[in-house]
N, C-alpha and C positions, 0 to 999 in steps of 0.2 A: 582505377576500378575497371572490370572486365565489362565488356559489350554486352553479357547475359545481366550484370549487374544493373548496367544502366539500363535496361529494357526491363528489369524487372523494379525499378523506383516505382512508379505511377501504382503498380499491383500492390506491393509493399507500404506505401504511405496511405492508399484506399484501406487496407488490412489496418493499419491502427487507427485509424478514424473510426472504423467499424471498431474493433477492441473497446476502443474509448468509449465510442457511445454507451457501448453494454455496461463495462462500470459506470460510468457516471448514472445512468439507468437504475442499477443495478441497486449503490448505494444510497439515493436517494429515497427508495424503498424499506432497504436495510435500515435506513437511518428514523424514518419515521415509525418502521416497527419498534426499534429497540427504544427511544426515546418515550414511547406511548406503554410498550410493557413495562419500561423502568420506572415512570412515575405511578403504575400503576401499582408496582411489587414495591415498590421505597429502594431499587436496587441500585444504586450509583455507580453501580459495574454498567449496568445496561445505559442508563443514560450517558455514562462515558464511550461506550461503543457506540452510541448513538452518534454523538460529538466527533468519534472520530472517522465515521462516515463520511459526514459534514468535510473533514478536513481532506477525505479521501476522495471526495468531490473535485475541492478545488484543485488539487492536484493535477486529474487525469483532465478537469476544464481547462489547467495550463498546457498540456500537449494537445489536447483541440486548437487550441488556439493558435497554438507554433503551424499546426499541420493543415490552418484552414488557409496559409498563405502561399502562393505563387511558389517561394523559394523557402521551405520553410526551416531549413538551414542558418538562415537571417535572423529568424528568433528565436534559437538554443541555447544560447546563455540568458537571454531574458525567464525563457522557459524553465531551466533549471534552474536560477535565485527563487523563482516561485515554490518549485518540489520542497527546495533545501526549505525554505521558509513553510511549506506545510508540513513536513518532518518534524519541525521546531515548535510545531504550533501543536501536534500529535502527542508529543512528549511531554509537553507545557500540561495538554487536559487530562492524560492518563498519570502523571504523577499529581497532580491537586486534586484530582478524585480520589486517586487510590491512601493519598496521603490523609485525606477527609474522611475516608472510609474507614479506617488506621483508627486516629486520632479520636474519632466521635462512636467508635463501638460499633458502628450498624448494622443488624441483623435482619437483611432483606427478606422479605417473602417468598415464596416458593413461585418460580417462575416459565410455564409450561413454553409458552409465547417465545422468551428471551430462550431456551433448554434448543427448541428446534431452529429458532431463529439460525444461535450460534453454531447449529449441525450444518446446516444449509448453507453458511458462509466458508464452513469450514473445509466442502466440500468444492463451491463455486470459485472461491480467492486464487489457489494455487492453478488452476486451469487459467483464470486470467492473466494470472501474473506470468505463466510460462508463455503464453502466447504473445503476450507483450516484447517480453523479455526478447525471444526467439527472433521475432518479427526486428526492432530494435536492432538489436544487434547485428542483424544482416543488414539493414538499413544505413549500418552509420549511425544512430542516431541515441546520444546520451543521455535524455531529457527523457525518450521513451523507455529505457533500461534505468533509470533512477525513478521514473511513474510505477516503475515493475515492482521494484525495492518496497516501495508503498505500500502496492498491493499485496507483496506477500508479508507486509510485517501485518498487516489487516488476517492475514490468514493464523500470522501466531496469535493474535489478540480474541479472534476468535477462538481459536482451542484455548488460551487463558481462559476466556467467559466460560464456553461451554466446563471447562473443567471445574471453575472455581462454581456456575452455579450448582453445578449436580455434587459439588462435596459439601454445599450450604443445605443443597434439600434432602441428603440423604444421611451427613454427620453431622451438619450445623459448624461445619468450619466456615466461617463468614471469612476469615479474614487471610485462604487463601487464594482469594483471585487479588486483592488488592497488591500483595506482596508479589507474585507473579508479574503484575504491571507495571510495578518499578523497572523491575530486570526488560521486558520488554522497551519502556521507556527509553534508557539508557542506550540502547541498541538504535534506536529512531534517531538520538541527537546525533550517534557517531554516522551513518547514513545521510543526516543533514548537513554534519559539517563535509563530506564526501561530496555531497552535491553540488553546495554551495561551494566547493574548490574545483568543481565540473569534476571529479574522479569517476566515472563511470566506462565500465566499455563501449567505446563508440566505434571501436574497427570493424568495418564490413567484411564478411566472412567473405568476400574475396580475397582481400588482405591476409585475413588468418591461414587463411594454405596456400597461399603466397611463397612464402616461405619463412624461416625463423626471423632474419632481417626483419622483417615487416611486420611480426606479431608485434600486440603490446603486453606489457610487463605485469598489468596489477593483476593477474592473477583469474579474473573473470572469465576469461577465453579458455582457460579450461573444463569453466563450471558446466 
C-alpha cells in the first residue's frame, strides 16, 4: 500500500464510523416508523420493512464493532459471518411475510405514514450505501463493502414498499409488493452466501491502479 494510503487509514476508518453511526441512526427511526404505521394499516409490507431495519441495524452494529478496535483488520471475518448472517435473517423475514401476505389474502389500509416513509428511505439508502461502499473499498475493507450490499438492498425494498403501497391505494393490487419481495429475497441469500465466503471487494484502490497484476477478479472494481 502507498504512503498516501497509509496516511489516509485513520481519515478513512473515522469516515465509516461516522457512515455507521448515521445508519444505524437512521434505521432505528425507520424501523419504529414503519413497525408503528404497519400495525396501524394491518400492512405486513410495512411491518416487514420494519423487521428489516431491525436486521439492518445489526449489521452496520457489526462493522462498528470491527472498527471500534485498535487493528480492526483483526475482526473482519468475524464481522463478515455476522453481514452474511443478517443477509440470511433479511431473507428469512421478507419471504414469511411476503409468503403470509400471499397465502392469507391481506388487503392492507391505505398508508400515508409508510407512502413517505418508503420515499425517504428511498432517497437516503443509495447515498449511504455509496459512501460506504467508496469509503470500503479504498480502505481494504470487506465487511464495510458487504454492510454496503445491505444498505442498498434496503434501498430495493424500499422502492418494492413504496411501489407496492401506492398500487394497493390507488388499484387495490395487494398482492404486488409481496411477490416483488420474494425476488428481492432471493438476491439477499445470494449476497449472504457471498459474505459468509468473505467474496467482497477488499482491494484498496491503491492496489486497483496498481496495475493489472494486482487488480482483483470478481468483477466489483469495475462497479
Amino acid at each position: 500500500m502507498s504512503t498516501t494510503s497509509v496516511d489516509r487509514r485513520p481519515l478513512l476508518e473515522r469516515r465509516i464510523r461516522w457512515i455507521v453511526a448515521v445508519t444505524i441512526t437512521y434505521n432505528v427511526v425507520e424501523a419504529g416508523v414503519a413497525l408503528v404505521a404497519g400495525r396501524l394499516a394491518s400492512s405486513s409490507a410495512l411491518i416487514g420493512f420494519g423487521l428489516d431495519s431491525v436486521v439492518e441495524v445489526l449489521s452496520a452494529a457489526a462493522v462498528a464493532w470491527q472498527f471500534s478496535a485498535p487493528d480492526p483488520h483483526t475482526r473482519e471475518r468475524a464481522a463478515m459471518r455476522t453481514i452474511a448472517l443478517s443477509f440470511f435473517g433479511l431473507a428469512a423475514f421478507v419471504t414469511v411475510d411476503a409468503v403470509r401476505t400471499l397465502l392469507n389474502a391481506t388487503e392492507p389500509e391505505h398508508s400515508t405514514a409508510g407512502i413517505i416513509l418508503a420515499a425517504v428511505s428511498l432517497a437516503v439508502m443509495p447515498v449511504l450505501s455509496w459512501a460506504e461502499r467508496r469509503t470500503g473499498r479504498e480502505l481494504g475493507s470487506a465487511s464495510a463493502v458487504a454492510d454496503s450490499k445491505q444498505t442498498l438492498i434496503c434501498t430495493y425494498l424500499s422502492a418494492v414498499l413504496l411501489v407496492g403501497l401506492v398500487l394497493n391505494s390507488a388499484l387495490g393490487w395487494w398482492w404486488a409488493d409481496p411477490v416483488a419481495a420474494v425476488v428481492i429475497a432471493a438476491f439477499a441469500v445470494r449476497e449472504g452466501v457471498e459474505a459468509w465466503k468473505g467474496d467482497a471487494c477488499c482491494t484498496p484502490v491503491s492496489q486497483l491502479v496498481a496495475g493489472d497484476e494486482e487488480r482483483c477478479d470478481d468483477g466489483c472494481c469495475d462497479a
